[in-house]
C-alpha positions as CSV (number, residue, x, y, z in Angstrom):
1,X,24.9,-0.2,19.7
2,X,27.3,2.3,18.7
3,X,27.1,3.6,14.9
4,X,29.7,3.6,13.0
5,X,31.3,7.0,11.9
6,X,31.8,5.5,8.2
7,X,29.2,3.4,7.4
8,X,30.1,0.8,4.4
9,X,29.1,1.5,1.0
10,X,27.1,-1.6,-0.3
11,X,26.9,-0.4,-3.7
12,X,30.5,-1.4,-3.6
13,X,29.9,-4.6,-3.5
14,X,26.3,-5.8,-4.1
15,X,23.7,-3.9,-6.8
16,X,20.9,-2.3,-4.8
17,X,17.3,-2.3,-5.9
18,X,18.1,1.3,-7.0
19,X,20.1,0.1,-10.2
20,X,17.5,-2.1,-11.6
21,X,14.9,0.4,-10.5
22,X,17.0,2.9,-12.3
23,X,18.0,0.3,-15.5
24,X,14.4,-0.8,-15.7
25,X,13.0,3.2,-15.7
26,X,16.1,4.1,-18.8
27,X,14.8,0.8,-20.6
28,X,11.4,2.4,-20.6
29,X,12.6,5.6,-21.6
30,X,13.8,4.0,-24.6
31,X,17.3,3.8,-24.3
32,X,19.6,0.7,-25.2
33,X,21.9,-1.8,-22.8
34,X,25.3,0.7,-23.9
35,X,23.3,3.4,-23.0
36,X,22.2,2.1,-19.9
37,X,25.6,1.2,-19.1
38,X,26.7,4.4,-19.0
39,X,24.1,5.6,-17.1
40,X,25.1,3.3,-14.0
41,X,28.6,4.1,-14.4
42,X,27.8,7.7,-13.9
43,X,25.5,6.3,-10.9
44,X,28.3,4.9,-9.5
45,X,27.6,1.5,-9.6
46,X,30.8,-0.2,-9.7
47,X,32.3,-1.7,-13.4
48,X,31.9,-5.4,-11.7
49,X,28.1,-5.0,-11.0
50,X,27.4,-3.2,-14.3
51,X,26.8,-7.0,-15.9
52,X,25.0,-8.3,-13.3
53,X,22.4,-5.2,-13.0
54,X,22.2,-5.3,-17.2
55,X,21.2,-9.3,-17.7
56,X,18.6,-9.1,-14.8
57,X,17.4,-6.6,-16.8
58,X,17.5,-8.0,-20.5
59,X,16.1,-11.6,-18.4
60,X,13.2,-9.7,-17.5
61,X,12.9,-8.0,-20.4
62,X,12.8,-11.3,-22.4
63,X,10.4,-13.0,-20.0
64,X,8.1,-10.6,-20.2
65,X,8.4,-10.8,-24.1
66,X,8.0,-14.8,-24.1
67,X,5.1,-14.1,-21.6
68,X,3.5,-11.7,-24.2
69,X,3.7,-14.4,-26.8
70,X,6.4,-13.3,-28.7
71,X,8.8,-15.8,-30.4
72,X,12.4,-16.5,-29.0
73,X,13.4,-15.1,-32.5
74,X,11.9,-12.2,-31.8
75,X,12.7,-11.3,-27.9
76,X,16.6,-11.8,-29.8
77,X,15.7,-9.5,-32.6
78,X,14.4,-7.0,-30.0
79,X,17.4,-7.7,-27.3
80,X,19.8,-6.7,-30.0
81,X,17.7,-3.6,-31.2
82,X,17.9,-2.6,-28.2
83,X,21.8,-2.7,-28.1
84,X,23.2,-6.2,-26.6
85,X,25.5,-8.5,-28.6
86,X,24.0,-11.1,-30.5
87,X,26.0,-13.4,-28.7
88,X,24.5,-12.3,-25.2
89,X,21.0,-12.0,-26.8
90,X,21.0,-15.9,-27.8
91,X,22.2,-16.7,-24.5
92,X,19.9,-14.8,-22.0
93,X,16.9,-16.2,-24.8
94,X,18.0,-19.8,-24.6
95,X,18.6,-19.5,-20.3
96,X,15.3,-17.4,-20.5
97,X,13.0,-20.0,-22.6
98,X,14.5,-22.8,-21.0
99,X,13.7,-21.8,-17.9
100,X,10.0,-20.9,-18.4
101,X,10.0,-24.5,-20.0
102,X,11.1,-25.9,-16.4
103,X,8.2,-24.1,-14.3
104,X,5.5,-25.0,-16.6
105,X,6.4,-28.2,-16.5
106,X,7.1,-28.3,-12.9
107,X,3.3,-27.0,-12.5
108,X,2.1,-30.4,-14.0
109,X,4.3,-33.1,-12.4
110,X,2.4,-34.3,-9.4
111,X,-0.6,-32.2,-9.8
112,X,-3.0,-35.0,-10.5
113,X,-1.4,-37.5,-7.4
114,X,-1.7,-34.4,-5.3
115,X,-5.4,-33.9,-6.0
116,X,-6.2,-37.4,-6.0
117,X,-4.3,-37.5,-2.2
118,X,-6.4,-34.9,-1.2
119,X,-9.6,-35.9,-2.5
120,X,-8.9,-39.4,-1.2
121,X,-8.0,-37.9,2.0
122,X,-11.2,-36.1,2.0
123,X,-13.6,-38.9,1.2
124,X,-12.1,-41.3,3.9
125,X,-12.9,-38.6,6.5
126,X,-16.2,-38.5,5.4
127,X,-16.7,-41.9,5.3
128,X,-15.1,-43.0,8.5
129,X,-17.5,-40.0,9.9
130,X,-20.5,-41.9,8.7
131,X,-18.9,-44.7,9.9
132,X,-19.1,-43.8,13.1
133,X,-22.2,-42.0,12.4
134,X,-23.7,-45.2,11.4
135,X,-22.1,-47.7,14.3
136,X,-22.3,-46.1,17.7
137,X,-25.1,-43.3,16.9
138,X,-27.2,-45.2,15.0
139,X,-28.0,-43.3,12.0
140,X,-29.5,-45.3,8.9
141,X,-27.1,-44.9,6.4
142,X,-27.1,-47.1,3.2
143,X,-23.9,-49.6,3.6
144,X,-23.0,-49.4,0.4
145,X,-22.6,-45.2,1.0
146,X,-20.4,-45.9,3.6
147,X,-18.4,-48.7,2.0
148,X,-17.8,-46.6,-1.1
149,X,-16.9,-43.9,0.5
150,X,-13.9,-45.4,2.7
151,X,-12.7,-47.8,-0.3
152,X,-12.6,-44.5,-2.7
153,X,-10.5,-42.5,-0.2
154,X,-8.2,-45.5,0.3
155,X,-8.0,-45.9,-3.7
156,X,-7.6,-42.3,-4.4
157,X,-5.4,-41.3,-1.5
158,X,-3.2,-44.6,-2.2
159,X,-2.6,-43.6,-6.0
160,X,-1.8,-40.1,-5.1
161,X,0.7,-40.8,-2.1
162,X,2.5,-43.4,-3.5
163,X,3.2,-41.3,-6.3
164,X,4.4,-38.9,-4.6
165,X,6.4,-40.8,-2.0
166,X,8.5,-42.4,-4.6
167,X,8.5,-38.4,-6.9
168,X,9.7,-36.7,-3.3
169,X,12.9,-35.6,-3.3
């Protein structure tokens, strides 16, 4: 392939990991969001990007806030220290908490039917194993053993896939 003699300039037209690396590094340095502005601007990141590169940055400054234990009060109080709008602050908060709400309670829905699938799946191996194990080699094993394991891999596996046959979207 042929390269071309003027390549394209991304930056004109998609943020690069360079600006946040470069927004994140003047956020540590102390500086606030109007600051930081004008830093990119002088980067040359292009006026329509500024916005975009700025509330990745104030989003992951807020989670990591929230993730510190900090109140939603106070991840605003330090979002507007720091020189955004209280408008924007409330917003990037509220689409920040709300969103943290959504994948902790998307890490409990299911969890239990997915366990109880596997451990159902799991103990019907074993018991069809010793099943087997019990019919055609001839190994004593208790019936009762045998029985319980199959019927609690049935019970177990049944609750956990219907539940998640009917959850699947």
């Amino acid at each position: 392939m042929m390269e071309s003699k003027n390549p394209f300039d991304w930056s004109a037209i998609a943020a690069g990991d360079e600006h946040y690396e470069l927004a994140l590094a003047e956020y540590h340095t102390g500086r606030s969001f109007p600051e930081i502005v004008t830093i990119l601007e002088q980067g040359g990141l292009s006026p329509e990007l500024i916005p975009e590169v700025t509330t990745a940055l104030a989003k992951n400054r807020a989670f990591y806030l929230l993730s510190q234990g900090k109140s939603a009060s106070e991840v605003r109080d330090v979002l507007v220290e720091r020189g955004l709008g209280q408008h924007d602050a409330d917003y990037i908060t509220r689409t920040v908490v709300a969103s943290k709400e959504r994948g902790y309670a998307s890490l409990g829905i299911g969890k239990w039917q997915t366990r109880s699938l596997v451990a159902g799946g799991a103990l019907l191996t074993v018991g069809i194993v010793l099943y087997i194990l019990r019919r055609f080699a001839g190994v004593d094993l208790p019936v009762e053993l045998v029985t319980g394991l199959l019927g609690s891999g049935v019970l177990l596996g049944g609750i956990g896939g219907v539940y998640l046959a009917f959850r699947a979207n």
